[in-house]
Structures are given as C-alpha cells and as structure tokens.
N, C-alpha and C positions, 0 to 999 in steps of 0.2 A: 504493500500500500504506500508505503515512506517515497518509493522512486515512481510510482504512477502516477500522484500529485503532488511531484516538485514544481514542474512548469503549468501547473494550471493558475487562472485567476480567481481573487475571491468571487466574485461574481460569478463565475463559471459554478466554482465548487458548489455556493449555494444555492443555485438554480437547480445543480443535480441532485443535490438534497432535496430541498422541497421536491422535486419530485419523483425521487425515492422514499422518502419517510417524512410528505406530506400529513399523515394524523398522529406519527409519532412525537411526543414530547419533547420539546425543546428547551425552556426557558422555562424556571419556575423559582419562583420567590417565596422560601419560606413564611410563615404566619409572623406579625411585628406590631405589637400592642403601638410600642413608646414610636414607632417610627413615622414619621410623614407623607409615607406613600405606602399603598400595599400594605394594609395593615391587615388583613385580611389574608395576605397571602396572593399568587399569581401562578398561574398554569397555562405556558400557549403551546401550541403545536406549533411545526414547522410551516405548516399550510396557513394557519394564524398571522401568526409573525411575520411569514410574505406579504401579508396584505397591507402592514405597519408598514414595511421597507420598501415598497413598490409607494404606496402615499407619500414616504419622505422623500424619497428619487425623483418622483414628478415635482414636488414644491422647488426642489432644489435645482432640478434643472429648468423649472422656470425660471429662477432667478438668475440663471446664468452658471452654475456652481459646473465645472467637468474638470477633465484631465491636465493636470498642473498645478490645481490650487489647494490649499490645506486650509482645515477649518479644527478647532482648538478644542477640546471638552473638558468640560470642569463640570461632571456629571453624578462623580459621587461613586457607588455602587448600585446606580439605578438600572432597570433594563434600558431603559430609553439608551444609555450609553451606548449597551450593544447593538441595538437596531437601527440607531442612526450612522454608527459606524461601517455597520454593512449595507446601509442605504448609500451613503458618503462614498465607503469605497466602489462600487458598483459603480458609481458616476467617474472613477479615476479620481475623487480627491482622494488625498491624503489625511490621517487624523492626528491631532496634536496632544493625549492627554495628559491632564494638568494634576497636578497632586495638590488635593485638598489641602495637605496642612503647609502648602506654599506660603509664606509672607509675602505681599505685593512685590517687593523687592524682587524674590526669586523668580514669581510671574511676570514679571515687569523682563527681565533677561529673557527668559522663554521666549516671551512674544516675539521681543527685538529679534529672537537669534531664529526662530522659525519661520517666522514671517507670515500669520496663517491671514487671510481675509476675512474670518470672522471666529468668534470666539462664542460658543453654545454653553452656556451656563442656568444654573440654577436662580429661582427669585434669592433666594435664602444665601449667594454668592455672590448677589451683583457688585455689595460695598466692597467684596475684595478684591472683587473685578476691575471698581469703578478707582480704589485706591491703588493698583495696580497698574492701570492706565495713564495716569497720572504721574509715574514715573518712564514711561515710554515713551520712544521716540516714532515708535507704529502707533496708531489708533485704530485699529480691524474695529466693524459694527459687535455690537454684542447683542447676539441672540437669547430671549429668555425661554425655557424648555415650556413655561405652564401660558406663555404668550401664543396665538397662532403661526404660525410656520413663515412667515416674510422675509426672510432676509434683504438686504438690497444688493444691486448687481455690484459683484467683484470689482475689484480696483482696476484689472487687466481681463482680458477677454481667454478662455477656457483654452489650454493648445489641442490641436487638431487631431483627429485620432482616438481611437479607445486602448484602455487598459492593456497590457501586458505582464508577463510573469516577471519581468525587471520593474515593471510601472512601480510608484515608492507608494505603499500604502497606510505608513505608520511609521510620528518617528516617536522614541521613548527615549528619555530622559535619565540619563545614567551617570551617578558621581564617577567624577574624573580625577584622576592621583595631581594636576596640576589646581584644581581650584574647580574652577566653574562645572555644572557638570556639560556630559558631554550628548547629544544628539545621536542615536544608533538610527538611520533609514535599515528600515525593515519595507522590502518589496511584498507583493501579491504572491511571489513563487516562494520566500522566505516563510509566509505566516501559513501557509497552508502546508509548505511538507514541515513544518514544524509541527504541527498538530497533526498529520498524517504517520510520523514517527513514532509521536505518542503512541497513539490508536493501534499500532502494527509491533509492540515488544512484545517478544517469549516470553512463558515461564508465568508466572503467579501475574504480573501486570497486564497481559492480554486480557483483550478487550472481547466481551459477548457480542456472537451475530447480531441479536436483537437490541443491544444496545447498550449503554451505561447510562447510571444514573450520577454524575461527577458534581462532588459537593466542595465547594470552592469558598474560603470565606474570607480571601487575599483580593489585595484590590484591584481594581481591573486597570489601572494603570501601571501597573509592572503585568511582567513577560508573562507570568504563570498564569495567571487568569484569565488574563486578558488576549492572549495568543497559544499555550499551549495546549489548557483544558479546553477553549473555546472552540478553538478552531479542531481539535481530536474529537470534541462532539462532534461538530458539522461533520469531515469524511465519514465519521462511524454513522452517524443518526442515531449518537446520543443525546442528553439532556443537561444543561448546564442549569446548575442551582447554586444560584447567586448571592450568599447572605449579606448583609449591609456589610458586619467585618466580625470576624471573631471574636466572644464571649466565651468563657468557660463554659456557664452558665446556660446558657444556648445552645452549643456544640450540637450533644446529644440527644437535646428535644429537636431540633431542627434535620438531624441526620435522620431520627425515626421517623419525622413526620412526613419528610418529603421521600423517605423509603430510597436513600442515596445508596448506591451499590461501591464509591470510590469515594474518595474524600482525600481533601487536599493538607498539606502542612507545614508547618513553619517548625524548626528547634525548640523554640518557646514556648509554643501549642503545648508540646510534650509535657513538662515538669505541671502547668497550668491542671492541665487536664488531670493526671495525675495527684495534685495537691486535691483535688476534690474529694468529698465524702466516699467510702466505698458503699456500691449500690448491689443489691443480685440483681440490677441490671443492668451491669456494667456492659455487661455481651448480648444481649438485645438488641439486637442491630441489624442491620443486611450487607455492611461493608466489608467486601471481600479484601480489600488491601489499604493502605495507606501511602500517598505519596509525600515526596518532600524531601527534607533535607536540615543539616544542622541537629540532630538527635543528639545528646549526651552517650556516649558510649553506656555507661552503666545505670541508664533509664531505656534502654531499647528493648531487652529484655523484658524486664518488669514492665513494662507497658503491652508487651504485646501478649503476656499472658493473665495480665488482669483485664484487659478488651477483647481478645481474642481477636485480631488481627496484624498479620502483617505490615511493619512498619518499611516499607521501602525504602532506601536512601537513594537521592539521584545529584547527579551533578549536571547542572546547566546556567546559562548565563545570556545577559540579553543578545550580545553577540553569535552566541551559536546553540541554538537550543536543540539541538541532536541528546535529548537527553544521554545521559549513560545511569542505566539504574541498574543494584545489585538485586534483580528480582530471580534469576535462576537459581535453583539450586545445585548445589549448597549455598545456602545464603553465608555471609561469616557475621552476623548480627553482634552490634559492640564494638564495632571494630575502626569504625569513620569508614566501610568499603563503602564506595558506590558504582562499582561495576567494573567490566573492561573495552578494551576497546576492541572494537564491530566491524565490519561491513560497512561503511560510510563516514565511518570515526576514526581515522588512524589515530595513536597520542604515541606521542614521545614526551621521555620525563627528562628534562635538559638542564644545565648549570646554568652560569650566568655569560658564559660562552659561547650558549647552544649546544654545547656538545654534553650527550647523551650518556648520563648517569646509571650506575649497574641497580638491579634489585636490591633493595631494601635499604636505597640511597634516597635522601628527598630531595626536589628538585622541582622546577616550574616546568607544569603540565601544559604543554604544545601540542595545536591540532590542526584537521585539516580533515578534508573529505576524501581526498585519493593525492595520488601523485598527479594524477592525468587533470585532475580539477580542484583544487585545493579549495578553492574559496564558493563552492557550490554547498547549498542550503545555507547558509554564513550570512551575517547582516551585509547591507548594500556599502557600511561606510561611515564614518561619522561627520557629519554635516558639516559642511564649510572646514573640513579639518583633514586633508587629504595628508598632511606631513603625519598626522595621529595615526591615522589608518594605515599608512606602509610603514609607523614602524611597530602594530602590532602584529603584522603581517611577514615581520623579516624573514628573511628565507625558506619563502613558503608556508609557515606556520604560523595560525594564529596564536599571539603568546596571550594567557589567561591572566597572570598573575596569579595564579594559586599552587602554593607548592603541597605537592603529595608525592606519596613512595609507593612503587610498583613493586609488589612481593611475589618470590618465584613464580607462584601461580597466573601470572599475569592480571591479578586484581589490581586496583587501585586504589588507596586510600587519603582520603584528605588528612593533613597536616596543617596547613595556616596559610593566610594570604600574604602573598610576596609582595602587593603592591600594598600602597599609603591606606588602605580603606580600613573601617571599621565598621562591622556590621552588628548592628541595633537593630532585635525586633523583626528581623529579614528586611530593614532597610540601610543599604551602603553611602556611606556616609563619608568625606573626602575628608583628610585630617586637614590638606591644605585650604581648601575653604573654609574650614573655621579660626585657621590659624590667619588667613589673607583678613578675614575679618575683626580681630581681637588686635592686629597691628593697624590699624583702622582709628583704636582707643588710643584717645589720648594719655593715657596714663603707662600702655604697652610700650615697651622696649623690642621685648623679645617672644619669643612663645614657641613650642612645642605643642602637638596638641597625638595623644596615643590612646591605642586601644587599651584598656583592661577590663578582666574577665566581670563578667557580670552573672548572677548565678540563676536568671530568670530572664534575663535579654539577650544572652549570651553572649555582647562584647557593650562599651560602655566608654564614653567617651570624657579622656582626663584630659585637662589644660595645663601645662606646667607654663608656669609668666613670671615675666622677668619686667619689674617696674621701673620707671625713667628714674634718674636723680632726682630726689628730692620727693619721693614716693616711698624710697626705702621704707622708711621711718615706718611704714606701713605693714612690713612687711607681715603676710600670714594675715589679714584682718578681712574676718568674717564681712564687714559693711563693705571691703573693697574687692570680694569675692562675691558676693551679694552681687553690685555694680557689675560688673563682666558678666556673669549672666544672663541678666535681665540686657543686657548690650546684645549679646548673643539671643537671648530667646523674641525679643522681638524684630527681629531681622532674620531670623531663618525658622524654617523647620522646625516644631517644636523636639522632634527626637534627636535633632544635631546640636543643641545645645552642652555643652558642657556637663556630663553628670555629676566628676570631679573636678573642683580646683586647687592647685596648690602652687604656692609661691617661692620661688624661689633665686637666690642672690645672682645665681648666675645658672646657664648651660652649656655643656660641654660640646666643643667644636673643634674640627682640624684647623690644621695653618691657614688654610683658606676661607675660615670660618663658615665651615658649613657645618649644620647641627648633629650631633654625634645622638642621635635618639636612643639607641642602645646604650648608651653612657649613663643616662640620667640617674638611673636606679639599678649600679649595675648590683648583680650579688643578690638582687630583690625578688623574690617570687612573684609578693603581690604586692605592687607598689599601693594598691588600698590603706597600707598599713602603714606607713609612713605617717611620723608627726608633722602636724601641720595640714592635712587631707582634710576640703573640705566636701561636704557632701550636700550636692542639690537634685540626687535623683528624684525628692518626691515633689520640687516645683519642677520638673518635666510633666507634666500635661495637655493632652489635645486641646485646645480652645474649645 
C-alpha cells in the first residue's frame, strides 16, 4: 500500500475513498460537556463529510482561492480543521497551521515567513489574531469559522494548473537548533504515503480490512494527527477520533465510548495514565495496540499489563515520517527499541564525521529511502531555507539529530537528541530561541538555556543567566527570576518558558568564547539539585 500511494494527490486519494467507504465512519468527536462545540459528541461518514468538503471547494473557489496560494488555520482540535483542509487542498492550496498556544509575537513570524492570503480562525481567537497582526508586516483577511464562508479575492491570481504529487500541501512549523522555528513543505505525495505507510506495517500494528477505529488526542497541528493517523485512515477507510487534547480523566471514557480499536500517545500519556486509580476496568476496552513514543523504559511493562495492550514505540519526525515501529515480534519492550530499518528506510548510525559506527556504539541516526532515490517520501524542504535543507541532507542522508545505538540484532534504540532541542510534553522546543530571547532582557548578559529530566514531561527547560554589572548584587533573587519569566512567558509559548532558573557568576567557554554547555554542571547528574535552582514549573500554564 506504502509505494501504491506515494505519487497520488490528496484529492485523488479522497475521492477514492469516498467512494470506496462512502457509509463507513470517518470523523467522530467524542461526547464534551465543558466544551464549545460538539458537546454532544459527532459521527460522519465518509459520504457525509464529502458533502462539507465539496460546499467548502465551491465557496473557495468562488473567491478565487486555487493552486499556489496558502491559507493559515488557527482551528483548535475542531473537525472543521480537517475538512477545510481537505476542501483547501483539493483546490491546490496549501494549509498553514497555527499553534494555539502561539503569542502574537510567534504568529506574527509565521504569517510574515508563510505568507498565507488568508488566515481561518476561531470567534474565540480573533484578539490573538487581531494582536498578532498588529505586529506584521502581511495583513492576509481573517476569516471567522462561525461567520459565512466569504473570503475576498486573493492578493494575486491562482497559478495555472491543478494539483500534483510535488504540489506543496502543508507546511508545519518545527523548532529549529538556530532560533526561529523552521517551515517543513510537506507535498500531496508526502502526506498520503505517509499515512499509507502507516496503514501497511507487519506484525501487531497492521491495520483490519474493514477498518480502524484511531483514537488521536494530539493536536492536529503537529505530524501525528494531523498527517499520519489522518491520512492512514483515509487509504484504509478508517475513522479518525479526534478529542479536543488529552485528559487522564477522559482517556478511557472516551476510548470506550467511541469503541477506538488504536489509540494514539505521547511518553507523558504513560506515567498520567498510570498515576490513576486502579479500576477492574482497566482492560475494558477494544484497543488492540498503542502507538507513540517516548515510554519510560521501566513503565512499558507495567503499563501494558495492567491495560492489556501493547505499547508500540515508533520513531518518526516531521521531516520523514516513514515510521519505524518495534511492533514485530519479539518485541524487546523496556528497552527505548523502536524498530529496524525496512524496505524504504535505509538508517545508518554515523559519528560526527558521517562515518558509520559499529553495534552497540551510539551515534546520529541517518536516512534515506534507497540509494537510487534518497529523498523520496521525505519532506519537500524547509521554506525559504534551501542552505538548511542540503545541509540536513549531506551526503545523501537525511541527518535527524537523534542519537541511538544499533544492537547486533539490527534493532534500534533511542539514546538522546544530538541536536539543541528539548522536548516538553511531545513538544520540541529550541534552546536557542529562548536563549535569543532572554538576551533581549535588559538585565541579561549571558545565558544558556538546557534540557533537564522532568519526571512527568519528560524533559524540562532550565535557564542558566549571567546578569550585566551592577545586577550582580542580585545575584540568585527569586523577584529577579520571577522577572525573566514572566519576560519569557509572555512572549512565547507557554511550555517554552523556562521551568528552571538559576543564576549564575559566570559560564564556561572556549578561547573563542563559545558556551561550553557541558561545562556548566559538570560531575552533576541532576543539575535540579543544585543550590540556588529556582522552580517555576507550576506558573507554566495554558492560558
């Protein structure tokens, strides 16, 4: 299935769905007392749905909207997201979406660097819209989703032509090791054998003729929800179940209610889930497996024998979402395995030379699709950034940034990420954009900014700061760690703020005074522990 639709479009693919598994289930939204929409719950069929995305296609292409231009969503975990996306792409646009817990600041970059003609949002988003726009040098119209459908005609006239498997269908927004993040074009041939891959693994992940029921509760503006489960429904004519975002609490009334046969997950998911009360009905369920990633080694177990399901590990990333899942047996469960590499996946585990390290040596994991096509299934490129693009691509090989060690067996096991990121929550987080922004503060000199363990987020982000003269006197003081913060929290992200801060005289650097991060706390297991640490993970809060 994986190499049948590489080269098809979304439009193609969904057109043969609907009619192949036209009364099959497609979309359904759990039951949501506290929520805004769908409170009640939502069920449509594939033949349904057509009818919503054929409405949106004709508004759209009244107004002008086709091949070339991109339109932004700031849509939440609503369906509307999904069906104007596949309305959007069917006409050759492009979709842009926006992350909720963006500060206008950070949407304010987006727009400038995407460049979409209009921006589709929520009533309940416009002020961050409108505060957003307000720092832009674009003005796109903004469309409201509970308004009738109008947009006004594009800035520039549609380019000529329809859709292709290169045509750019989606770009996503991924932190970048230099600061800003960075723009992945994801094509029409990209987001379908991505989800066709899915849809087509061996072993405990394969997917039923009649169908799955994939319970997703990740947000549909990152890859997994929004392109791997979404679109491995559509080839299959399965059903995507879309919860607003993950609750404990919710999980498993929501996984029985809507009778989910797969479910989706984050590291974090895990311990969450687990901290819950023990039920006899814990194993009451219909989920044959678990996808995801980031497990605790010594919760993988204990979890899958108090649920009674298989926890899958996979490795994938917005750039090449060829999963690799450890779902064959033997499984080696505990281990960080998440598979080997396939038929479509060459990996080489490489130094910082490129050259190719023995078993049970760790090393940055490098890919490719064959010799003969290397950058086939692979994202399109990162947007206006063609120098980024070849040199993640050197010598044939896309380089990940994630080191892992390849054990005789040919498994693979994750280790730790080579590159600046730190991942909070399952979302990746650039140490140098918070560090570009705390030297911003007038009171900053210097800064470092590193991951440490977190034992429910699984990585957690510390500030080490170095104050101007005449700030010393300061030094360590809670009101002046306070202050950076609140610097930080309302300018970015609420989960890239700072969880730790700690101050200190100086950082260690080479002769050429470049930051020696390793240095800091050398001899330290857990630099939490250190006098002077202070702790603001619990003003980290969603707005």
């Amino acid at each position: 299935m994986s190499e049948l639709h590489d080269y098809q479009t979304i439009g193609d693919a969904w057109n043969d769905a609907v009619r192949r598994f036209g009364e099959r289930p497609f979309l359904i939204i759990p039951t949501g007392a506290g929520r805004s929409y769908c409170r009640d719950g939502l069920e449509i069929s594939y033949a349904e749905a057509n009818g919503e995305v054929e409405r949106l296609m004709a508004a759209y292409a009244l107004a002008g909207y086709g091949l070339g231009h991109r339109v932004a969503l700031l849509l939440e975990n609503r369906p509307e997201h999904l069906l104007h996306r596949l309305a959007l792409n069917g006409l050759g646009v492009s979709c842009v979406p926006i992350n909720p817990d963006y500060r206008p600041a950070e949407i304010a970059y987006l727009v400038d660097h995407a460049e979409p003609e209009l921006i589709l949002t929520l009533r309940s988003r416009s002020a961050q819209i409108k505060d957003a726009l307000a720092l832009c040098q674009l003005k796109p119209h903004v469309q409201i989703l509970e308004e009738a459908l109008a947009p006004p005609e594009p800035r520039r006239r549609a380019n000529e032509g329809s859709p292709d498997p290169q045509t750019e269908a989606e770009i996503l927004y991924t932190s970048g090791t230099t600061g800003r993040p960075k723009g992945c074009v994801l094509s029409h041939g990209y987001e379908i054998a991505s989800g066709a891959w899915y849809a087509s693994r061996p072993g405990l992940a394969a997917f039923k003729p009649e169908g799955e029921r994939i319970y997703n509760p990740l947000p549909l503006y990152h890859c997994n929800a929004g392109v791997v489960s979404f679109y491995g429904a559509i080839v299959s004519g399965s059903c995507q179940i879309q919860s607003e975002r993950f609750h404990p609490e919710r999980w498993w009334r929501e996984i029985r209610e809507t009778r989910a046969s797969i479910a989706h997950y984050l590291g974090v998911i895990v311990p969450m889930l687990l901290a819950q009360p023990a039920s006899a009905a814990d194993k009451t369920h219909g989920v044959r497996f678990a996808l995801g990633a980031g497990c605790e080694p010594q919760l993988h177990a204990l979890f899958e024998a108090r649920f009674g399901m298989p926890l899958l590990e996979v490795w994938g990333m917005t750039e090449m979402v060829r999963l690799l899942i450890d779902g064959v047996a033997p499984r080696q469960v505990g281990t960080r395995a998440f598979g080997r590499a396939v038929p479509g996946v060459d990996v080489r585990v490489v130094d910082d030379a490129d050259n190719e390290v023995g078993a049970g040596a760790p090393g940055e994991m490098v890919l490719r699709h064959s010799a003969a096509t290397p950058r086939r299934g692979a994202f399109s490129g990162y947007l206006k950034n063609v120098e980024e693009t070849e040199k993640a691509w050197r010598g044939g090989w896309f380089h990940t940034g994630d080191t892992v060690m390849r054990s005789a067996d040919a498994m693979l096991h994750f280790v730790d990420r080579k590159k600046n990121i730190i991942r909070r929550s399952g979302e990746n987080i650039a140490a140098a954009e918070i560090e570009a922004l705390l030297l911003t503060h007038p009171d900053v000199l210097q800064v470092a900014v590193l991951a440490v363990k977190d034992e429910v987020r699984e990585e957690e982000v510390l500030a080490c700061v170095v104050l101007k003269a005449g700030e010393q006197a300061k030094l360590g003081g809670q009101r002046e760690a306070e202050a950076l913060f609140r610097y930080c929290f309302e300018r970015l992200a609420y989960y890239k703020a700072p969880g730790w801060i700690w101050f200190a005289a100086e950082l260690p650097t080479t002769g050429t005074q470049k930051l020696q991060k390793h240095m800091i706390f050398p001899g330290i297991a857990d630099p939490r522990t250190v006098a002077g640490m202070l702790d603001f993970r619990g003003q980290k809060k969603r707005a």
